[in-house]
C-alpha positions as CSV (number, residue, x, y, z in Angstrom):
1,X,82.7,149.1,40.5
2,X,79.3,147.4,40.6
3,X,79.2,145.0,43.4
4,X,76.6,142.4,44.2
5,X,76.0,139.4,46.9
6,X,73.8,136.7,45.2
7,X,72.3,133.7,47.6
8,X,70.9,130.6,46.6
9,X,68.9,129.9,49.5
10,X,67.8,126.8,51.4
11,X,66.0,126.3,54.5
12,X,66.9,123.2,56.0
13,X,70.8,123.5,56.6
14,X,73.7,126.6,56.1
15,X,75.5,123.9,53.7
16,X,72.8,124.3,51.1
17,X,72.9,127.6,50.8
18,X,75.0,129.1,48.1
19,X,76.7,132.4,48.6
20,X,78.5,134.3,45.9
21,X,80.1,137.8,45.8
22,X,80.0,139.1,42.1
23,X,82.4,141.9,40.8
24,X,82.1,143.6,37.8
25,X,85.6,144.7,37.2
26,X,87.2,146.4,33.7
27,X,88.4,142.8,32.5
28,X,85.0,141.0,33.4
29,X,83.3,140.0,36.3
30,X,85.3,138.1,39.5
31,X,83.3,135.7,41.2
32,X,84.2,135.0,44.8
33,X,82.3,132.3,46.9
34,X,81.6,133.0,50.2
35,X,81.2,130.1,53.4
36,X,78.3,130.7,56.1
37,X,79.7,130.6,59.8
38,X,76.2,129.6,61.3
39,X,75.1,127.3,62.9
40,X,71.9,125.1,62.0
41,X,68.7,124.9,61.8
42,X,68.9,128.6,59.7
43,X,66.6,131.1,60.3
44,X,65.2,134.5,58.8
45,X,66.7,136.1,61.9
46,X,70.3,134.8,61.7
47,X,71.0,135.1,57.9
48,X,69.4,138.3,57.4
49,X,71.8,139.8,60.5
50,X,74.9,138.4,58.3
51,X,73.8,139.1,54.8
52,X,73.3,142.8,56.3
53,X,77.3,142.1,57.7
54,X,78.6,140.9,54.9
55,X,76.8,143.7,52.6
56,X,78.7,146.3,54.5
57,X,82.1,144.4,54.7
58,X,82.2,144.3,51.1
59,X,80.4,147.6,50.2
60,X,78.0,145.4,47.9
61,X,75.1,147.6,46.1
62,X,72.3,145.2,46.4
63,X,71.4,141.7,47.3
64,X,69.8,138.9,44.9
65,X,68.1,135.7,46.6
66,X,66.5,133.1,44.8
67,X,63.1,132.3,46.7
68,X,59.8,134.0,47.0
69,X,59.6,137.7,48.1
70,X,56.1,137.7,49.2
71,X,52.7,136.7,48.5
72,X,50.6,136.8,45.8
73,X,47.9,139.4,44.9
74,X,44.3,139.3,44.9
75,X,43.6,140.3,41.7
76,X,45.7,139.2,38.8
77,X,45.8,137.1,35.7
78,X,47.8,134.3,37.5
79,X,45.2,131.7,39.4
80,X,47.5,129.7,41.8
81,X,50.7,131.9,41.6
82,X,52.3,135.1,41.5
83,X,52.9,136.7,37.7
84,X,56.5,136.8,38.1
85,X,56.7,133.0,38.2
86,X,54.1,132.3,35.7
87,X,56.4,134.3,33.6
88,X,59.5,132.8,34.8
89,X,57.8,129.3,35.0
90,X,58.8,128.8,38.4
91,X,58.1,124.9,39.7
92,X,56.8,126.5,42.7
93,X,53.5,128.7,42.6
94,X,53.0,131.2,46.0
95,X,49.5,131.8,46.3
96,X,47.3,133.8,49.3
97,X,48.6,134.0,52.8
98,X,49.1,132.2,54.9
99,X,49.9,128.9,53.4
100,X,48.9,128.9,49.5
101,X,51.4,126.9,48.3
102,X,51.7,124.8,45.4
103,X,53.1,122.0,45.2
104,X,52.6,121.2,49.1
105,X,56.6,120.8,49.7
106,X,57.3,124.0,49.1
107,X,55.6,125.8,51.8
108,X,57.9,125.8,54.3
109,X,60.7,127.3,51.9
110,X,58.5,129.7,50.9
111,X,57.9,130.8,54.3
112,X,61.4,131.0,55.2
113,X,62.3,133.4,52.2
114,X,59.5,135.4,52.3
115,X,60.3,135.9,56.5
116,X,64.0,136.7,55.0
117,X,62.5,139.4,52.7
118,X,60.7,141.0,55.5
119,X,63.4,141.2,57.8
120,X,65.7,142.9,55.2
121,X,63.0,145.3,53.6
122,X,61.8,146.6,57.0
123,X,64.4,146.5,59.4
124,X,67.6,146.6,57.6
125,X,67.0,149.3,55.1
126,X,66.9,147.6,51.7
127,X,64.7,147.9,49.3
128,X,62.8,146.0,46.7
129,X,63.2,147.2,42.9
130,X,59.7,148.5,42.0
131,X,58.7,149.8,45.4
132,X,57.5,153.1,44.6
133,X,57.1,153.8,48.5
134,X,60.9,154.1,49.2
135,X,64.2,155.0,47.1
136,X,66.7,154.8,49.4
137,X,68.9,151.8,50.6
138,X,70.6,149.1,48.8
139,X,68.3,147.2,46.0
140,X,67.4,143.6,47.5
141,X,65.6,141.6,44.7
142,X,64.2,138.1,44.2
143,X,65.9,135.6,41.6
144,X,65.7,132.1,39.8
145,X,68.3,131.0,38.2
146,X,66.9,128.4,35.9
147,X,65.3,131.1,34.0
148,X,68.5,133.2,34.0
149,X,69.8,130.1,32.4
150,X,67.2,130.1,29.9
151,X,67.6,133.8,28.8
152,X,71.3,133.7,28.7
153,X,70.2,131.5,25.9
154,X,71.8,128.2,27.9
155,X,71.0,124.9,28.7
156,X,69.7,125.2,32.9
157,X,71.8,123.5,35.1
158,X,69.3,120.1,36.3
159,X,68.3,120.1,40.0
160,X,71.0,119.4,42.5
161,X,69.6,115.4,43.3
162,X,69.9,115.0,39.1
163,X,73.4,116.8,38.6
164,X,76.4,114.8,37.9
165,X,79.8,115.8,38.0
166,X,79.8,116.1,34.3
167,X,77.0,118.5,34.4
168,X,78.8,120.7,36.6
169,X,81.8,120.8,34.4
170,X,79.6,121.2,31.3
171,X,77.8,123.8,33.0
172,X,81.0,125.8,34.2
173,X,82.3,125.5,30.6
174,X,78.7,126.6,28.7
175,X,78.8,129.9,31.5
176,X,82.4,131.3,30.3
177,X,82.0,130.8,26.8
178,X,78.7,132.2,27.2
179,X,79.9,135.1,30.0
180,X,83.9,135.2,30.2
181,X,83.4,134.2,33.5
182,X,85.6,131.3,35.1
183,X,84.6,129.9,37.9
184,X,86.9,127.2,40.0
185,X,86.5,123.1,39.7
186,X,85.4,123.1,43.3
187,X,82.4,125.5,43.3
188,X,79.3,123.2,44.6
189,X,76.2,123.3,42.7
190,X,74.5,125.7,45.2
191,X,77.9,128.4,44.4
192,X,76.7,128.1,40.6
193,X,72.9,128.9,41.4
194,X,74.3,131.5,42.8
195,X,76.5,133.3,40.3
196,X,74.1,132.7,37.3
197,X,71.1,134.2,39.9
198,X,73.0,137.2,40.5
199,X,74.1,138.0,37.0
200,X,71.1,140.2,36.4
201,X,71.5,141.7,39.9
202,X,74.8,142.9,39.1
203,X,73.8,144.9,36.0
204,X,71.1,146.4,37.9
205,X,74.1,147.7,40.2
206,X,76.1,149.3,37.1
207,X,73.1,151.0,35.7
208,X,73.0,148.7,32.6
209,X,69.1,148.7,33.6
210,X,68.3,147.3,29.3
211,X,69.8,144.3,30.1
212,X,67.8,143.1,33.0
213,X,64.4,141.9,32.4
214,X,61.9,142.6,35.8
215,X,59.2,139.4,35.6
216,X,55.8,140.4,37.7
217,X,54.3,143.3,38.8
218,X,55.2,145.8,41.4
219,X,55.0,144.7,45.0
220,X,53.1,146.1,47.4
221,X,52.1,145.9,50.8
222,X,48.6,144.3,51.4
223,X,47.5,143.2,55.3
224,X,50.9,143.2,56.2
225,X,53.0,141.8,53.9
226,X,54.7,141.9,50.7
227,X,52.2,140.6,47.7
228,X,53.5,140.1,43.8
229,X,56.7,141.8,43.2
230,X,59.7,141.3,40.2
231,X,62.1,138.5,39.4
232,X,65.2,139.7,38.1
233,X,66.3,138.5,35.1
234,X,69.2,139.0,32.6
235,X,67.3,140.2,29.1
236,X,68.1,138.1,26.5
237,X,70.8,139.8,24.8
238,X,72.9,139.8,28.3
239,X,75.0,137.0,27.2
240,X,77.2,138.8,24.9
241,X,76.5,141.9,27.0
């Protein structure tokens, strides 16, 4: 059965960082949440190491992680961004190497996922949906789940500072009617990120390839890094999917 780890990354402690294993089983998919045993500050180096564990342990097919994948390209239609978040509408716009960021905030998260990309795509054997230049290994693919929210055709869970407990409950409640998928009272709102990022991700892993959406263009490699690349989406009829 199609299995997927989904991460909902953060930079500045393990805490934040949401970790969900997603399993598409005959009665619908099982959700297990999974705890970090690292200790801060994170790095690229550390998580990669046990994503790559915890990919074998559980004989995942692919990985999804919501942050930046690489840089954006010279030559596109997008000014101050990548097209994959002008498409997805992403609050946070990666420009040129090595610091085009937009808003200002976000560069040292962007950094820190797109170091995380590169140590999985080149060291640890996965690779990025798209990249024409390699077909083996597991599929590793950028997310955001506020636009999975979106094109599940539900209301996006707010930002973590804005979330009441309410909003978790209606947001828990909105997912299963929308997906069949229960999720426990305790998951954090980091754990939710998580599942709804990796819902596309785990279609990808069964093949059901028309109901994921790929937002951008192709990456590529470009003075040494990644540049553009997809954001994995559920299509907009994956709801009732």
């Amino acid at each position: 059965m199609p299995r997927i780890i989904s991460v909902d990354l953060a930079y500045k402690h393990y805490r934040d960082v949401g970790v969900a294993l997603l399993d598409a089983m005959p009665h619908g998919t099982v959700v297990t949440l999974l705890d970090i045993p690292l200790t801060d500050p994170p790095t690229p180096e550390a998580l990669s190491d046990w994503l790559i564990t915890i990919a074998a342990e559980h004989a995942a097919n692919g990985l999804c992680i919501d942050g930046p994948l690489g840089w954006k390209g010279p030559d596109t239609d997008a000014v101050h961004s990548r097209v994959s978040e002008k498409i997805a509408r992403a609050p946070g716009k990666t420009g040129l190497p090595p610091d085009g960021v937009k808003p200002r905030g976000y560069l040292a998260f962007t950094q820190f996922s797109i170091a995380l990309f590169e140590r999985l795509t080149m060291r640890e054997g996965f690779v990025l949906p798209g990249d024409l230049s390699r077909n083996d290994g597991l599929f590793v693919t950028e997310t955001f789940p506020t636009a999975a929210w979106r094109a599940l055709g539900l209301t996006a869970l707010p930002g973590k500072a804005a979330t009441k407990p309410a909003d978790m409950v209606a947001a828990r409640e909105r997912l299963a009617i929308a997906t069949g998928i229960a999720l426990p009272a305790h998951i954090t709102h980091d754990q939710l990120q998580s599942v709804v990022g990796g819902m596309a991700g785990l279609r990808w892993a069964g093949g059901e390839r028309d109901l994921v959406h790929l937002a951008g263009l192709p990456p590529f490699r470009l003075d040494g890094c990644w540049r553009e690349g997809y954001i994995m989406l559920p299509a907009p009829d994956a709801a009732s999917a």
